[in-house]
MITORTI-465154 format. One record per residue (C-alpha): residue in one letter; x, y negated, z. Coordinates in steps of 0.5 Angstrom, whole numbers, padded with zeros to 4 digits, always signed. Last residue first. Layout:
BEGIN
AXYZ...
***
This chain:
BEGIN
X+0465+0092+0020X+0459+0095+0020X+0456+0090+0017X+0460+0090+0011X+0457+0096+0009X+0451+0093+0004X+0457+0089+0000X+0455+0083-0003X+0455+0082-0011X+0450+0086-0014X+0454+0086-0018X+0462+0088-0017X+0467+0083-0020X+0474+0087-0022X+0481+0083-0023X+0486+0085-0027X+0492+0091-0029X+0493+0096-0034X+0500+0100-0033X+0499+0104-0041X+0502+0111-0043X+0501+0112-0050X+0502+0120-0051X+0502+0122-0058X+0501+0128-0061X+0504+0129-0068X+0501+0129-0076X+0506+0131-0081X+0507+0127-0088X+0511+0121-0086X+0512+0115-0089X+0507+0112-0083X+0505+0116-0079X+0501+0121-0078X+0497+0121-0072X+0494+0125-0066X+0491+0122-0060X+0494+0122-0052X+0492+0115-0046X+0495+0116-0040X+0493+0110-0036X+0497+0108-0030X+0492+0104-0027X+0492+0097-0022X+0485+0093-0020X+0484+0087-0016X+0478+0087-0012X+0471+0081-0012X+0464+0081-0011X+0465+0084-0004X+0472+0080-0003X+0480+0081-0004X+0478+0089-0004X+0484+0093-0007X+0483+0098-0013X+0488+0103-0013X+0490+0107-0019X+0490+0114-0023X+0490+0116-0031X+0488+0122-0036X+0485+0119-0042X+0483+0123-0048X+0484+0122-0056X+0480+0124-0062X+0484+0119-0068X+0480+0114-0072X+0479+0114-0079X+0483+0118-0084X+0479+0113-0090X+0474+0116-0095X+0473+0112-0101X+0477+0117-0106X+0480+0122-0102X+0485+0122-0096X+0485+0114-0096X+0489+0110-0090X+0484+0106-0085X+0487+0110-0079X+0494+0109-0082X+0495+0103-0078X+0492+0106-0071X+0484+0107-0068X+0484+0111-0063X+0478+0114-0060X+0474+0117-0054X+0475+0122-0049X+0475+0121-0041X+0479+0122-0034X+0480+0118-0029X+0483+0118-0021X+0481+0113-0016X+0485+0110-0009X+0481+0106-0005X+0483+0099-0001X+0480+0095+0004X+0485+0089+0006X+0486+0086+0013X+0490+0079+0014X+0497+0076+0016X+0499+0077+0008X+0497+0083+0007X+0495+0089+0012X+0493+0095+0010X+0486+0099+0010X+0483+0106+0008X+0479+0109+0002X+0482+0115-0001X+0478+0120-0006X+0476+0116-0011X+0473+0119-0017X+0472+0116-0025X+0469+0118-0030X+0471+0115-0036X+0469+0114-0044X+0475+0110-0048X+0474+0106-0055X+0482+0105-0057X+0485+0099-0062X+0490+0097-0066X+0495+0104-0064X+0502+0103-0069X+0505+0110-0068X+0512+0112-0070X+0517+0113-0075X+0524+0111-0074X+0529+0112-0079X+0537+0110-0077X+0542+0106-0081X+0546+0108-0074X+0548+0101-0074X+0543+0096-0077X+0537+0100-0076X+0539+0103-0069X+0541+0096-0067X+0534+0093-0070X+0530+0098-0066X+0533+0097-0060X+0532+0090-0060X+0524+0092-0059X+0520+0092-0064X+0512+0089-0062X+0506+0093-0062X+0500+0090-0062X+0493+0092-0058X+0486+0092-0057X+0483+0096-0051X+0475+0098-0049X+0474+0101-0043X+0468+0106-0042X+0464+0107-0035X+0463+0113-0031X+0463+0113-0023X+0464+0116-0016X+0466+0115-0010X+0460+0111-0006X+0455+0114-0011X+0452+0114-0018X+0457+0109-0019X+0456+0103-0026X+0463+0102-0028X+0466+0097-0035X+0472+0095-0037X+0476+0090-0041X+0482+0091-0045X+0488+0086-0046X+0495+0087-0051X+0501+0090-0051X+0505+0096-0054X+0512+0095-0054X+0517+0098-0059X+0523+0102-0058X+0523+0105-0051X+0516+0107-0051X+0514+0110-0044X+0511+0104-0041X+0506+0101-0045X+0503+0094-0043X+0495+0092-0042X+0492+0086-0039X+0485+0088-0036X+0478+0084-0036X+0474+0088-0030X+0466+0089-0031X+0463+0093-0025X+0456+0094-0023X+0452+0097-0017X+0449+0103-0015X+0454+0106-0009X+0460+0102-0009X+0461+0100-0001X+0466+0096+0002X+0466+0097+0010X+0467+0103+0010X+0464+0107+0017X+0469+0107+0023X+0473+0115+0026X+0472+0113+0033X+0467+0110+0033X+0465+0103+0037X+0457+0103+0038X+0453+0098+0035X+0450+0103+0030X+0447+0107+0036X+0445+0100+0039X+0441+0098+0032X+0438+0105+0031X+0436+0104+0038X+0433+0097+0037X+0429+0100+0031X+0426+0105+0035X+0423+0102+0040X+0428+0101+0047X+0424+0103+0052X+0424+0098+0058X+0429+0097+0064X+0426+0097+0071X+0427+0091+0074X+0434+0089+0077X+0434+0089+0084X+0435+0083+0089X+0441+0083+0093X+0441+0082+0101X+0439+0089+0102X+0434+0091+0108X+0438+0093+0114X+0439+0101+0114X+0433+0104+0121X+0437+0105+0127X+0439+0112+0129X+0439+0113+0137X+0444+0113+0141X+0443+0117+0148X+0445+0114+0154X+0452+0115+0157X+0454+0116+0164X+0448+0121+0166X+0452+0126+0160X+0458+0124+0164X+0456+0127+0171X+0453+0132+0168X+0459+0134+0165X+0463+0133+0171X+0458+0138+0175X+0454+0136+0180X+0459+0135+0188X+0458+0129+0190X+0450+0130+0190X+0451+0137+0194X+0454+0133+0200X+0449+0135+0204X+0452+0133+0211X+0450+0138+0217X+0457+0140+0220X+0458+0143+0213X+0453+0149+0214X+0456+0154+0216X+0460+0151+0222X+0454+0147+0224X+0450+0154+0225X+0456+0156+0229X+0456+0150+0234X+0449+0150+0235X+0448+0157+0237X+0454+0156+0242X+0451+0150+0245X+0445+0153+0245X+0447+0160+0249X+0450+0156+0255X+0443+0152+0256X+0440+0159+0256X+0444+0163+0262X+0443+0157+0266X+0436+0157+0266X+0435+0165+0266X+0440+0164+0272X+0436+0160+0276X+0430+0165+0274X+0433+0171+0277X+0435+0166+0284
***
């Protein structure tokens, strides 16, 4: 009878046992792969990227530049464009003859008209010496009959034939102005120099074979010189030009001052500009 209950007793308990372990355990399933971590999950979604190599270029590349000498690179520096341009009409070391008309401008009772040629050679870009040579004849003007006849009047004055002047010559400006649908190089100068005067009373006797002679003058003038050509300008001067002279009938010296607008053309030798090619 005691082993019967044991029997019984012991089938009782391992349903129980079961029951309880079933209940802790989840009823037996493993559900732990459906539970992982969304993270996990995700990251097992996607496969890592990998970084592929860049794709060979379609164009070919230039080769590698050679070193300019050092003539090209002068050449190249020179090509550039600036902002402050170098001139194009240069003067420095060469010759200039000018032929001029000349007319007076301050003498309201006779004119002074005549012709004069000019010669430069420049030390540098801006600066010159050279001489002028003028010859001239003075010529009344209709003032000088009307006084004559109506006030009975009496006019002294100087009657210059010829002058020989030595300048120096300095052009400070230099620019461009645009002419006739074209572009025009021009330098404004400033003169000064001495020479002499000849006048009418110059070959008059102040002793036995021996004449007054020419009169010690100076020049002091401006003008503009603007460029048509390398080998070719026309030249504009305001000239004042003062000596001392006795006129004729008189008997007292006097300064006087013979301004003169002088125009012409200068030709320049050697005949082409060395700055032209900066232009």
């Amino acid at each position: 009878m005691n082993r019967l209950q044991a029997i019984v007793l012991a089938l009782c308990i391992a349903p129980a046992s079961a029951f309880a372990q079933n209940q802790d355990t989840g009823l037996g399933l493993d559900l732990s792969s459906d539970q992982k971590p969304q993270e996990e999950t995700e990251n097992a979604a996607e496969p890592p990227t990998e970084e592929l190599p860049p794709l060979p270029s379609t164009e070919a590349e230039p080769p590698p530049a050679e070193p300019l000498s050092p003539a090209e690179r002068d050449v190249t520096l020179d090509d550039r464009v600036k902002s402050v341009q170098r001139k194009v009409y240069l003067k420095k070391g060469r010759f200039e003859v000018t032929p001029l008309v000349t007319l007076s401008v301050n003498d309201p009772y006779y004119t002074k008209l005549g012709g004069a040629v000019r010669g430069a050679f420049y030390l540098a870009d801006t600066l010159a010496i050279g001489g002028r040579f003028s010859v001239m004849q003075v010529l009344p003007e209709d003032d000088v009959r009307i006084a004559k006849r109506t006030f009975d009047s009496r006019i002294f004055f100087s009657v210059p034939q010829w002058s020989a002047m030595g300048n120096v010559e300095w052009s400070p400006l230099y620019g461009k102005v645009a002419f006739l649908n074209d572009i025009l190089h021009f330098d404004a100068y400033l003169l000064g120099g001495l020479g002499v005067v000849n006048t009418r009373t110059s070959s008059v006797e102040v002793s036995p074979g021996v004449s007054r002679g020419p009169s010690f003058a100076a020049d002091l003038g401006l003008g503009l010189r603007f460029v048509a050509r390398d080998y070719l300008a026309v030249n504009v001067a305001l000239i004042n030009t003062s000596y001392v002279d006795q006129p004729l009938n008189t008997s007292k010296g006097a300064t006087q001052n013979l301004m003169t607008l002088n125009a012409g053309i200068s030709f320049f030798f050697p005949m082409k500009s060395t700055g032209r090619e900066s232009e």
